[in-house]
N, C-alpha and C positions, 0 to 999 in steps of 0.2 A: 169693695171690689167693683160692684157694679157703676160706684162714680168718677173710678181709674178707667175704668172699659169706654163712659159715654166721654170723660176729657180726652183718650185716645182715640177714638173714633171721630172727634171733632179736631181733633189736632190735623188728623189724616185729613178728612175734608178740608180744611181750611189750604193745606198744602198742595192737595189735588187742583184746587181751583184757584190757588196762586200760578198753580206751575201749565193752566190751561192760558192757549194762545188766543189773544183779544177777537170777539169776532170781527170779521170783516165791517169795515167803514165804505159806506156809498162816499165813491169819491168822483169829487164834481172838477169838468176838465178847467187846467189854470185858464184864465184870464190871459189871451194873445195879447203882446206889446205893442198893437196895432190894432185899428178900427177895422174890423171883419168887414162891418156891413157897407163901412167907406170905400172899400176893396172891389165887394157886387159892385156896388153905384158904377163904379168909376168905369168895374166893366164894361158894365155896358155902354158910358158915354162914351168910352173908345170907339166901341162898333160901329161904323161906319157902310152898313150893307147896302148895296142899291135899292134891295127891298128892304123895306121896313111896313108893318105891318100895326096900325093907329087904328083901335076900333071905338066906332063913335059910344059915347057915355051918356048913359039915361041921367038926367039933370040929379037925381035923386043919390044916384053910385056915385056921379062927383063929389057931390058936397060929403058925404060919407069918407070919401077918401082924400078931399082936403081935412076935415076933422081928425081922421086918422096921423094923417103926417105931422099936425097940430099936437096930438096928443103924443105922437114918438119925439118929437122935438123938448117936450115938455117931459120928458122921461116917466110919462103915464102909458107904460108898455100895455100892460094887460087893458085898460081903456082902447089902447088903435086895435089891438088884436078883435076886440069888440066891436068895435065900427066896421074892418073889415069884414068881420063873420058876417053882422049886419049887410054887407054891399053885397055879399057873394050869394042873399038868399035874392038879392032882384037879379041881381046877373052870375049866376049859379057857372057858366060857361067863361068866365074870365080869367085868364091864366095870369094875367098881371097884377089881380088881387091876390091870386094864391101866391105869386112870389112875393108880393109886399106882405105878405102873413110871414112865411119863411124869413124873411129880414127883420121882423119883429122878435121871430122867434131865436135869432142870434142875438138880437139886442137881450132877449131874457134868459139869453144861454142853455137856451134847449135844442144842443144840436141834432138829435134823433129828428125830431118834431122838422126843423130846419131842411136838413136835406130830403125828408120826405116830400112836404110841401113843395120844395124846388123839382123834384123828379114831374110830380102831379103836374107840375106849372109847363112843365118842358113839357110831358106827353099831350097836351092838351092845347100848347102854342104852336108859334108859326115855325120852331124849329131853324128860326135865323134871326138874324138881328139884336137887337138891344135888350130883347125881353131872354133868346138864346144866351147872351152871354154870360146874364146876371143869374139865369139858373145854374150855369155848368158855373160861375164860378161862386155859387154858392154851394153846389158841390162838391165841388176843389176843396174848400176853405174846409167845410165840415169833414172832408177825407183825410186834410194835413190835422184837425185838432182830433180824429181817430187814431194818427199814428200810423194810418195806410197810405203809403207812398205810390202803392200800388193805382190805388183806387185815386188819390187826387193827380196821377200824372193820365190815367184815364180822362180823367176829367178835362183837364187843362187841351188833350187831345179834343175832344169833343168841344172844348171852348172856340176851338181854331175854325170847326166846321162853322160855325156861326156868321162868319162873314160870306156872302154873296159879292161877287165883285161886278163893280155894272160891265155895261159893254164898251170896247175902247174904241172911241170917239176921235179918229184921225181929223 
């Protein structure tokens, strides 16, 4: 009797936790049919702002951030992310290291990380030109791979603010 009672009490378990729903999967967002980070770039080689805003570089943060682009080309992400942490402790006030962090961090697909970085880089840039555009459209980019149309067409708005027009030269 009592080895009827433990095989139906195991039957039952066995049933219960067939008939439980799997738990949730971290699901990591798909892979865009296009280069994200080729997208920033490009932004910004668009912009075209009368100001533009080039701040000179301690010999030291250069070579740090030619190494970096060295190591992203090489598809050694977490190495440039490295170098730049590296540049960002001599030049801690560089918003164009913290967006090239952000663009490392779409190459390794951590878009959280990504647009955060781009926010930091915008509040702390000139808020125009080449360095504006590559933030807001890395903003953009990370708000279409969230599924908020809302938040990337913000964005895209804010991308606009970014050009400066010079003055017109009759």
């Amino acid at each position: 009797m009592l080895r009827l009672r433990y095989c139906a009490l195991t039957a039952a378990a066995l049933v219960a936790a067939c008939s439980q729903p799997a738990p949730p999967q971290a699901t990591r967002p798909s892979q865009p049919s296009y280069d994200i980070v080729a997208q920033i770039r490009a932004a910004g080689e668009r912009e075209k702002s009368a100001i533009e805003v080039a701040p000179l570089r301690d010999p030291g943060v250069k070579g740090l951030e030619q190494s970096a682009q060295a190591d992203e080309r090489a598809g050694k992400y977490d190495d440039a992310d490295a170098k730049l942490v590296q540049a960002l402790k001599l030049a801690p006030e560089a918003p164009e290291l913290i967006q090239d962090r952000a663009e490392i961090a779409v190459r390794k697909q951590d878009y959280p990380a990504a647009e955060k970085l781009a926010k930091q880089s915008f509040e702390m840039g000139p808020k125009s030109g080449s360095l504006c555009a590559r933030n807001q459209q890395t903003i953009y980019e990370m708000r279409m791979q969230a599924g908020d149309q809302n938040g990337a067409m913000a964005a895209r708005t804010e991308l606009g603010k970014c050009h400066i027009a010079g003055p017109n030269r009759f």
